[in-house]
C-alpha positions as CSV (number, residue, x, y, z in Angstrom):
1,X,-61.4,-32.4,48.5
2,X,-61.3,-36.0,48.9
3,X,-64.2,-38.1,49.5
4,X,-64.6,-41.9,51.2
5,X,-67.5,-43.8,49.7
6,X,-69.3,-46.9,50.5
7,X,-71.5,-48.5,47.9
8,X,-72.9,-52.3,46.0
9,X,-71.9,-53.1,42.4
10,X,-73.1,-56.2,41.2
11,X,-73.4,-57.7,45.0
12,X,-70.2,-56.9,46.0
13,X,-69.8,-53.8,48.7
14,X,-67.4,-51.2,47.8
15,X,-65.2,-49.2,50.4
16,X,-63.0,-46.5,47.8
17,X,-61.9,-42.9,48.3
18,X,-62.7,-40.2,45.4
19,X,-61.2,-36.8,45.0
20,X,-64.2,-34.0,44.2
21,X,-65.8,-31.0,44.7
22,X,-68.6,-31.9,46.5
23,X,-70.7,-35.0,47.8
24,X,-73.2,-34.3,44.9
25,X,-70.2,-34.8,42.0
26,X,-69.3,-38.3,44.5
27,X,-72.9,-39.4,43.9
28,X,-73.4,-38.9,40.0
29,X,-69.8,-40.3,39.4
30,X,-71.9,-43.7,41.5
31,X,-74.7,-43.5,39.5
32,X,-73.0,-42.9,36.6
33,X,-71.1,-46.2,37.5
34,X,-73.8,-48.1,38.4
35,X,-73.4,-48.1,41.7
36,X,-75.5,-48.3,44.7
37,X,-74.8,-45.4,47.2
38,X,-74.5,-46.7,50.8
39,X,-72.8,-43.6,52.4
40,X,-70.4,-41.1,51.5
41,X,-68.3,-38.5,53.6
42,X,-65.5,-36.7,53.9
43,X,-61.8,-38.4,54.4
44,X,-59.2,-37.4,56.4
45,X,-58.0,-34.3,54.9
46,X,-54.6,-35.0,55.9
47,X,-54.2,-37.5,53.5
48,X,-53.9,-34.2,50.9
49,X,-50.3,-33.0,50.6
50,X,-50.5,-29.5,51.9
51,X,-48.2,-28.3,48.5
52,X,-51.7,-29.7,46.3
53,X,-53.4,-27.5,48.2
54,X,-52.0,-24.3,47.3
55,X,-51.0,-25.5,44.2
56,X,-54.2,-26.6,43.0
57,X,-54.7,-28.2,39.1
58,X,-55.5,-26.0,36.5
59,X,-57.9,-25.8,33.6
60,X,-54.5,-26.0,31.1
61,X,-53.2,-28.7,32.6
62,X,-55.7,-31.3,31.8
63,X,-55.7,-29.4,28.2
64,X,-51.3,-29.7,27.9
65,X,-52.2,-33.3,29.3
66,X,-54.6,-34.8,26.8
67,X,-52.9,-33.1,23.6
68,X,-49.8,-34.9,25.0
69,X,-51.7,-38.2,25.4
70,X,-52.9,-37.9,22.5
71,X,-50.3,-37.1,20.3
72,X,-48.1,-40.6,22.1
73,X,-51.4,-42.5,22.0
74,X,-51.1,-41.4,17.8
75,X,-47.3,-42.6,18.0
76,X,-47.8,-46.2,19.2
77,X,-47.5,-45.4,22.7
78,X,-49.6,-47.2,25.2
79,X,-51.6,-46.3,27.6
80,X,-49.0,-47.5,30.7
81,X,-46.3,-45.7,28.9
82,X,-47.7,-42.8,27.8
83,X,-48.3,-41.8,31.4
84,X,-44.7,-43.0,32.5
85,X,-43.5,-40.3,30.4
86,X,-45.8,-37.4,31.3
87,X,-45.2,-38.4,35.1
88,X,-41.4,-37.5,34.5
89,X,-42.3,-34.4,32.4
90,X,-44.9,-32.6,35.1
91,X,-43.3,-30.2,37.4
92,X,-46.6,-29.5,39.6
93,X,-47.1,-31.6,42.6
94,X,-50.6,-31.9,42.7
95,X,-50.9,-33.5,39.2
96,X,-48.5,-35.5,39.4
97,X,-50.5,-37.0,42.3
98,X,-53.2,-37.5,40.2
99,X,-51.4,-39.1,37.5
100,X,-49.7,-41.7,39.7
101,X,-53.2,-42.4,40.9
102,X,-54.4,-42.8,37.2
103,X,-51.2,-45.1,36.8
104,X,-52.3,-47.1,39.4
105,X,-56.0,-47.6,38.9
106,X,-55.2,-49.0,35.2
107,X,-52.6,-51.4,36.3
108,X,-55.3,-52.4,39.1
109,X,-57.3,-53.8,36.3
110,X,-59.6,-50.3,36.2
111,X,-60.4,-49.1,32.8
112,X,-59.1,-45.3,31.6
113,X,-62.5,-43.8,31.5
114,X,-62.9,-45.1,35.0
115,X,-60.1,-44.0,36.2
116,X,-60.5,-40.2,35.3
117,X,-64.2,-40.7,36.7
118,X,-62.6,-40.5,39.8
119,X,-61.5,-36.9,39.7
120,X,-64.5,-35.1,38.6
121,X,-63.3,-32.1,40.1
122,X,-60.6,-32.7,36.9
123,X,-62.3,-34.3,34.1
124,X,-65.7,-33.4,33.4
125,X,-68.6,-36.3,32.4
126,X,-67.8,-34.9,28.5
127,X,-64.1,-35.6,29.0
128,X,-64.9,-39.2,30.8
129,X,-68.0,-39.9,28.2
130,X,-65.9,-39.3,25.1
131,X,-62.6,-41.4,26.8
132,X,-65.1,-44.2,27.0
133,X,-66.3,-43.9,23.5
134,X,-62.8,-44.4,22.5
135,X,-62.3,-47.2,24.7
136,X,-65.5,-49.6,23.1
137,X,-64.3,-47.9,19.7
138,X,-60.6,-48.6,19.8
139,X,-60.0,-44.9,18.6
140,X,-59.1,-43.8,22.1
141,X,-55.8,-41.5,20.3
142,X,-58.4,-40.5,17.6
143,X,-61.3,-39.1,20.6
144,X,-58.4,-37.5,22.9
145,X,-57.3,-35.4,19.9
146,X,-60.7,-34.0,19.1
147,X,-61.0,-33.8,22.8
148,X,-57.7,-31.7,22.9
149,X,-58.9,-30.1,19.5
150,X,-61.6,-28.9,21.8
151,X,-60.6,-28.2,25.2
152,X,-57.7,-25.9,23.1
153,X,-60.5,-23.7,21.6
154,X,-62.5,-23.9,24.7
155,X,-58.9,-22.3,26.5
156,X,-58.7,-19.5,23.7
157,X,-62.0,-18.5,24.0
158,X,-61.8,-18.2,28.1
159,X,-58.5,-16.7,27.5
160,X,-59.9,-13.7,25.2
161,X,-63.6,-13.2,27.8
162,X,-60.7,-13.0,30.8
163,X,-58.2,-10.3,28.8
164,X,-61.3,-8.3,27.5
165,X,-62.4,-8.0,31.3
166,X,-59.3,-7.7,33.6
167,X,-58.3,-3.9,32.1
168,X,-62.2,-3.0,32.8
169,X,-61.9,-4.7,36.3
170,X,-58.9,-3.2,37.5
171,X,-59.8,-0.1,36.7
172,X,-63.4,-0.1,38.4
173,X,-61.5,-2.0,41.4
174,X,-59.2,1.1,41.4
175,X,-61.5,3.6,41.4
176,X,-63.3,2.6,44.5
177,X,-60.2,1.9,46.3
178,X,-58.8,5.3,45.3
179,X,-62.5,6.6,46.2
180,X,-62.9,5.3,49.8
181,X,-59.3,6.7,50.2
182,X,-59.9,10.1,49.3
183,X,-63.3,10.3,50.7
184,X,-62.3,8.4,54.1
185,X,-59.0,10.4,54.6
186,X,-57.9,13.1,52.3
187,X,-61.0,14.8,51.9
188,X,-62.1,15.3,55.7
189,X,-58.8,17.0,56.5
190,X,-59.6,19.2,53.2
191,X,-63.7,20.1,54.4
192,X,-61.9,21.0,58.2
193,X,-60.5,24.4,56.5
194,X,-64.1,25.3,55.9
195,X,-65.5,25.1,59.2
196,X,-63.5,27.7,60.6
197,X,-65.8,30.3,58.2
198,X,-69.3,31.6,58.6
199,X,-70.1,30.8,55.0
200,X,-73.0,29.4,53.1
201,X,-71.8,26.1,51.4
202,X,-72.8,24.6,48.2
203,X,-75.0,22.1,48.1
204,X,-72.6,19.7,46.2
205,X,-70.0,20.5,49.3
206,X,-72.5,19.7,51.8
207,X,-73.1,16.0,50.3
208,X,-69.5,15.5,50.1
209,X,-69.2,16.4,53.9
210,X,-72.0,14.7,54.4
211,X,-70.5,11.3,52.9
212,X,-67.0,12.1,53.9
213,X,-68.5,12.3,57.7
214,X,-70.0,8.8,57.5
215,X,-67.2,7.0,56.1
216,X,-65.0,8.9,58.4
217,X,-66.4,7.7,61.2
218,X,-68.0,4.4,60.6
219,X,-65.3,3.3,57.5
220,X,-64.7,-0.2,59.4
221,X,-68.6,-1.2,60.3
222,X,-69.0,0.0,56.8
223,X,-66.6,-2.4,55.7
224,X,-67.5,-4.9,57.8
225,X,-71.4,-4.7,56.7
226,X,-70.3,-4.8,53.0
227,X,-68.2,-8.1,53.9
228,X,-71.4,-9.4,55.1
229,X,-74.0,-8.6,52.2
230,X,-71.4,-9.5,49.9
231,X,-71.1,-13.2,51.4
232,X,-74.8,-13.2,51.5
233,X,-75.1,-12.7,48.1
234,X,-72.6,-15.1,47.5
235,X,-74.3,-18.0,49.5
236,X,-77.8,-16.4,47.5
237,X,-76.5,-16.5,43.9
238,X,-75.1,-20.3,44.7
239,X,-78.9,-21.2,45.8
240,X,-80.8,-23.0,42.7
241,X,-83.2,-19.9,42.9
242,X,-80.7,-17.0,43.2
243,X,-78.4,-18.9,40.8
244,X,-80.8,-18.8,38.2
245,X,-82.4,-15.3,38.8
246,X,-78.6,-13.9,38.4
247,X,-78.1,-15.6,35.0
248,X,-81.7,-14.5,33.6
249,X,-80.7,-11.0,34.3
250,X,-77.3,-11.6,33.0
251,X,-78.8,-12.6,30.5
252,X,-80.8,-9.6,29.6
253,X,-78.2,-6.9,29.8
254,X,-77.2,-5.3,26.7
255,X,-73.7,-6.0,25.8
256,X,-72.6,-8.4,28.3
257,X,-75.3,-10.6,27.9
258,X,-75.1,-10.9,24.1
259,X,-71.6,-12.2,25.2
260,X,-72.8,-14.9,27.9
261,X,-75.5,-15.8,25.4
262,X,-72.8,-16.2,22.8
263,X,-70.3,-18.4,25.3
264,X,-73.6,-20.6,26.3
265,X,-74.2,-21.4,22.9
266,X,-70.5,-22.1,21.5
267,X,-70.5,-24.8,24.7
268,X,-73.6,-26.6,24.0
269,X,-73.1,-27.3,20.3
270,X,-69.4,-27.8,20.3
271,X,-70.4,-30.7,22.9
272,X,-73.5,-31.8,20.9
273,X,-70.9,-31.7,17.8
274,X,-68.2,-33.8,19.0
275,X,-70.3,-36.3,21.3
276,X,-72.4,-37.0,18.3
277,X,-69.4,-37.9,15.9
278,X,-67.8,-40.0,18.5
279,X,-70.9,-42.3,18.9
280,X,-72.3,-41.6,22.0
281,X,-76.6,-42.0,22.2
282,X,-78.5,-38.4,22.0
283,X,-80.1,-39.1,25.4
284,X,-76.4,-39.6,27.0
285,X,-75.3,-36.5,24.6
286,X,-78.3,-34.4,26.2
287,X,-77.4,-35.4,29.7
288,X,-73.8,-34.2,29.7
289,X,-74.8,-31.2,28.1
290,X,-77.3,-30.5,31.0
291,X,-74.6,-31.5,33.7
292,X,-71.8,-29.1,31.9
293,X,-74.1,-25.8,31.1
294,X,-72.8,-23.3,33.2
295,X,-75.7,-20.9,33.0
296,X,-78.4,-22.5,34.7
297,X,-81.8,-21.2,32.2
298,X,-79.4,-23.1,29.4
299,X,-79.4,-25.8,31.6
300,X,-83.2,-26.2,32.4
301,X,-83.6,-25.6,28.5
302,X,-81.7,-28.6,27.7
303,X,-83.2,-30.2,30.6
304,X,-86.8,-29.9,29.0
305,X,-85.4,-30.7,25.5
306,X,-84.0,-34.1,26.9
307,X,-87.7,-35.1,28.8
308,X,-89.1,-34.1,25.3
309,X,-86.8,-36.2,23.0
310,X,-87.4,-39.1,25.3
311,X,-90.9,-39.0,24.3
312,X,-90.0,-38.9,20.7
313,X,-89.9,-35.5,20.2
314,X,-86.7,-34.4,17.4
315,X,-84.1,-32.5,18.7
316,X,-84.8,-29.5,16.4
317,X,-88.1,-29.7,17.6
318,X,-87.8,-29.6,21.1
319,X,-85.4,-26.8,20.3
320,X,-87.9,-25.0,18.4
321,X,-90.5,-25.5,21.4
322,X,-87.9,-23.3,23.7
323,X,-87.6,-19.5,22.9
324,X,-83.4,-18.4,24.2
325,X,-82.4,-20.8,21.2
326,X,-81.5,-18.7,17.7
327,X,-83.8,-20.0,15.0
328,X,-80.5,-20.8,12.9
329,X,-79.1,-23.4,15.4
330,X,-82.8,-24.8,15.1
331,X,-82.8,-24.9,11.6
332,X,-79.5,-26.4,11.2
333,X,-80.4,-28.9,13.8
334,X,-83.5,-30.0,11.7
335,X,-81.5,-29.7,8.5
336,X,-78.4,-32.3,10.2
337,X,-81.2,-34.4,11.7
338,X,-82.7,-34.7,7.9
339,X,-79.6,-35.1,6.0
340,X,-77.9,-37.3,8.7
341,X,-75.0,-35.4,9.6
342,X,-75.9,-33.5,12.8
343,X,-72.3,-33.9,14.2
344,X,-70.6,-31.9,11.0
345,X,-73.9,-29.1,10.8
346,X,-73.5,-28.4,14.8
347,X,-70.1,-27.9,13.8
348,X,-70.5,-25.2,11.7
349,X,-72.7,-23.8,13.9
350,X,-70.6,-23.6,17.0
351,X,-68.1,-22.3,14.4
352,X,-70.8,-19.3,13.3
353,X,-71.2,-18.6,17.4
354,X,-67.5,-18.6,17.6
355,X,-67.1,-15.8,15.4
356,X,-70.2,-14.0,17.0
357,X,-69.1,-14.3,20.6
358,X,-65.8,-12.6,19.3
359,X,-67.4,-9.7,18.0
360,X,-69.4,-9.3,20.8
361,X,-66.3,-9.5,23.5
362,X,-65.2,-6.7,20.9
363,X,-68.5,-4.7,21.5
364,X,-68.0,-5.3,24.9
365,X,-64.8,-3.5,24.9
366,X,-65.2,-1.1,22.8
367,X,-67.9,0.1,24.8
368,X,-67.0,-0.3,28.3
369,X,-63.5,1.6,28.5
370,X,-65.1,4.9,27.2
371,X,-67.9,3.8,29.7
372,X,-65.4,3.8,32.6
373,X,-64.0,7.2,31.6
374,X,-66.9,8.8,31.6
375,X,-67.9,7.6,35.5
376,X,-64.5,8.4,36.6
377,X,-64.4,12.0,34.9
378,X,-67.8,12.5,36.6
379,X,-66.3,11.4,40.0
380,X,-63.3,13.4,39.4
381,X,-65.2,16.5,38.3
382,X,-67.5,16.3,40.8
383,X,-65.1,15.9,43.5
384,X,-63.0,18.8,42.3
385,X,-66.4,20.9,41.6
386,X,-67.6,19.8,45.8
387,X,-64.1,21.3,46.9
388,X,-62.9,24.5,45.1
389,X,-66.2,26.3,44.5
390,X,-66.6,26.9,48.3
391,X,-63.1,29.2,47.9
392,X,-65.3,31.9,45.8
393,X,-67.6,31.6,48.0
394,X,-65.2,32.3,51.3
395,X,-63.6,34.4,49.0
396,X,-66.7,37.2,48.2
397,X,-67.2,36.7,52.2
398,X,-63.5,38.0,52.9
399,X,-64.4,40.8,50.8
């Protein structure tokens, strides 16, 4: 959504509008500026094309755009022309909105970094911290390469969690829709040949009528209460609190857990990795990596590791202080901070969790579609068992 701003930089006030996801993502895109925050709020929403809006920009767009940036960056292109060229080359509306507003920022006089500050919605503070490294460094082609290097594996890896999932998902999504169906219309009409016969049902009939009865009848407040709880949960598990109670128990199942754990720890170091090679202060470094932690007891971890390191505290040991941390990224962090090559050692360690978080989505797999087979044979059977023993019974009564 886009966001109007008012706010002082270096005595001057500021009037600008800002495209982002929330009025929190507005303020540390100011801070991070050095501005001073006056007010912000929402702009006139008809200023949004209503084609960007349902054609929203994607997590492989910005990944297609910076390996194409920096591969005409690499060729001698600049900056002005380089963005000429992908302009003519994107199909999608709603980027190519944002890249005319990129075009225009920098021929304003508004540095790159800057410039994809303003769509933090887009371009996360790694993707505008590393863009400005290049800019004071001169290696901006260099940095978007590594960046693109990056974002590719961070795509792969997404890609592979996703595939692993959606077979699992739409099967468990099917089951209850094919449940609710049978048990909601099919069934009901099945259970009314029973009624007409003085027999004694089994016990496993009598919960199915029992549950076919109240769906039956009450299928749409049943619905409808569901639709509720569910949004309540949503709004719960969006709180600080909820957020953080979901991803601790996330955190501790079995198999998918291992997996989350895995994902959480490829992230961090990767970032640590390639911020630290590209120049950028540990301080700043710890900062983005608390701002782009998706699971939120990572980010409280790295949270207390950046109050400890501004005290003096190493990074290893700050690590070593905090228990959800491996003891071989802390003693490869120790060992990069001794040798000075952190940036090359956090490699190889994000490269280790890489190969773990790919067994694990295997393990995860591998266990859950026999898992699902199992629940639905149990439905099925206990289904067929809740309708066909009765005939014996009516059967011997006949008799």
């Amino acid at each position: 959504m886009q966001f109007k701003y008012k706010a002082i930089k270096n005595g001057k006030t500021v009037v600008e509008k800002i495209q982002a996801d929330s009025q929190e993502a507005v303020l540390r895109y100011l801070k991070t500026n050095n501005y001073f925050p006056i007010g912000i709020w929402k702009s006139d929403i008809s200023s949004i094309s209503a084609i960007s809006l349902f054609r929203r920009v994607g997590f492989s767009d910005i990944v297609d755009f910076t390996r194409q940036l920096a591969i005409m960056l690499d060729a001698g292109l600049t900056l002005i022309d380089a963005l000429e060229i992908l302009k003519k080359q994107v199909s999608k509306s709603s980027f190519l909105e944002v890249l005319e507003n990129l075009d225009k920022e920098i021929k304003s006089g508004r540095n790159f970094s800057s410039s994809l500050a303003l769509y933090p919605q887009y371009f996360s503070s790694l993707y505008v911290s590393l863009v400005k490294s290049g800019e004071a460094t001169g290696k901006l082609s260099d940095i978007l390469m590594k960046l693109s290097q990056n974002l590719e594996k961070e795509r792969i890896f997404k890609g592979k969690l996703k595939a692993s999932l959606v077979y699992p998902a739409f099967i468990i999504l099917g089951m209850f829709v094919v449940a609710f169906i049978m048990m909601t219309f099919v069934v009901p009409k099945l259970l009314d040949l029973y009624k007409d016969f003085d027999a004694e049902l089994p016990f496993s009939t009598k919960i199915l009528i029992f549950i076919s009865t109240i769906l039956s009848k009450y299928w749409i407040f049943i619905v409808l209460i569901m639709g509720v709880a569910g949004l309540i949960l949503y709004r719960y598990f969006k709180s600080g609190y909820g957020k953080l109670r979901l991803d601790t128990f996330l955190l501790r199942l079995p198999v998918l857990g291992n997996v989350i754990k895995m994902a959480a720890l490829v992230d961090a170091t990767r970032t640590l990795s390639i911020l630290s090679s590209s120049g950028v202060s540990l301080l700043e470094t710890l900062n983005i990596v608390v701002e782009t932690s998706a699971n939120l007891v990572y980010k409280l971890a790295f949270a207390k590791i950046k109050k400890q390191v501004e005290k003096g505290v190493t990074l290893g040991a700050a690590m070593k202080q905090t228990e959800i941390f491996p003891p071989i990224l802390v003693q490869m962090t120790m060992i990069g901070e001794q040798t000075g090559h952190m940036d090359e050692t956090l490699l190889r360690v994000s490269r280790y969790f890489e190969s773990d978080s790919a067994i694990a989505i295997k393990a995860m797999t591998t266990l859950i579609e026999p898992l699902i087979l199992v629940i639905l044979g149990i439905g099925v059977s206990f289904l067929v068992f809740a309708i066909i023993t009765p005939i014996y019974s009516l059967t011997a009564t006949l008799k």
